[in-house]
N, C-alpha and C positions, 0 to 999 in steps of 0.2 A: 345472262341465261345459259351459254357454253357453258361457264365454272358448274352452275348446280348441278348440269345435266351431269358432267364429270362424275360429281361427288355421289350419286345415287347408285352410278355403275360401278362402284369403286368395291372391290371386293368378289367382282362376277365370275372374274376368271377363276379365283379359287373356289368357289362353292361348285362350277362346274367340274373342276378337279377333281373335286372331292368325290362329287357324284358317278365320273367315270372312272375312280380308284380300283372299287371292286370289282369290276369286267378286266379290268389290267390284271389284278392279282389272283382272278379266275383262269384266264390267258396263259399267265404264265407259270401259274402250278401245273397246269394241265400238258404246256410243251416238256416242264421239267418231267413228268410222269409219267411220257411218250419217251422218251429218254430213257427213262429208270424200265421200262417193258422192253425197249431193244436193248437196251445193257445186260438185262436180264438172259434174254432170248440169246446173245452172244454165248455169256458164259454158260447156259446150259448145252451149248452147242461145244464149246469146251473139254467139258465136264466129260461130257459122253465120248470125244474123241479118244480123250484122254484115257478112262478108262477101259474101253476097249481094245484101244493098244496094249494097257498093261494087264487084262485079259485074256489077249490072244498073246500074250508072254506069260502067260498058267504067274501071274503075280497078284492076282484079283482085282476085281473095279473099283470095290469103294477108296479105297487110300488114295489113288491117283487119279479118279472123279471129285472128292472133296479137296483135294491140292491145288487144282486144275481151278478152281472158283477162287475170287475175292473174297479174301477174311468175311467180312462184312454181310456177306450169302452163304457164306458154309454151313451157320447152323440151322438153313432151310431147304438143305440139297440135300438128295437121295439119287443113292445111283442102284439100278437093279439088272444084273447080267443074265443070258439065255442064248446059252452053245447050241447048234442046230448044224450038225455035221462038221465041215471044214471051218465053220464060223464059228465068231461071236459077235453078241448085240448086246449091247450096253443102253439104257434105257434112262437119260439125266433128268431130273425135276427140280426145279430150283421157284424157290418161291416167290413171285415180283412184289418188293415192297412198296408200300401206300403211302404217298405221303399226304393225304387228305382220311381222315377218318371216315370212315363207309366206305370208300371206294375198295373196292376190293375184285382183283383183273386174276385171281386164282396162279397157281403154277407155270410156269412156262417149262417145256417138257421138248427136248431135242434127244433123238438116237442117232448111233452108230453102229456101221458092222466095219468088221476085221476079220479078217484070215486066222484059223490058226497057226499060229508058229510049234510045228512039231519038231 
């Protein structure tokens, strides 16, 4: 009687596997993609420093806003500057990429201000 009872559960642990597969691969795309939104959120905090500085050095934002970012993000940064007396304010937006189709978490968008250097 043991042997059959064996042989009927034999296969259980896989099918269960199986079935908690896709809440694993939900899991874990989801930490990778909370990752990929502060990675993001970084380098647009970058971006903006970056330009700023080379703003408040009368050299413009964008070339040293789009330097400032990961190859791989630069073709979805825009950097937008605005002197306002002694200052400037550099304004980064950089696009957080999806790696699940539909999900879509929009721009991530950090500023800076700088002095200017007269």
């Amino acid at each position: 009687m043991p042997y059959r009872r064996r042989r009927r559960d034999r296969g259980q642990v896989a099918i269960e596997y199986l079935g908690f597969l896709p809440i694993l691969l939900v899991v874990a795309m989801a930490a990778v993609q909370l990752g990929l939104i502060a990675y993001t959120a970084q380098q647009a905090g970058t971006a903006a420093r970056a330009g700023a500085r080379s703003a408040s050095l009368d050299r413009g934002a964008g070339p040293a806003c789009a330097a400032a970012v990961s190859a791989w993000l630069a073709d979805g940064t825009d950097c937008g500057a605005a002197e306002g007396g002694d200052t400037v304010t550099v304004t980064a937006t950089v696009d957080i990429p999806s790696i699940v189709p539909g999900w879509d978490f929009g721009p991530a968008r950090k500023t800076a201000t700088m002095p200017l250097d007269h």
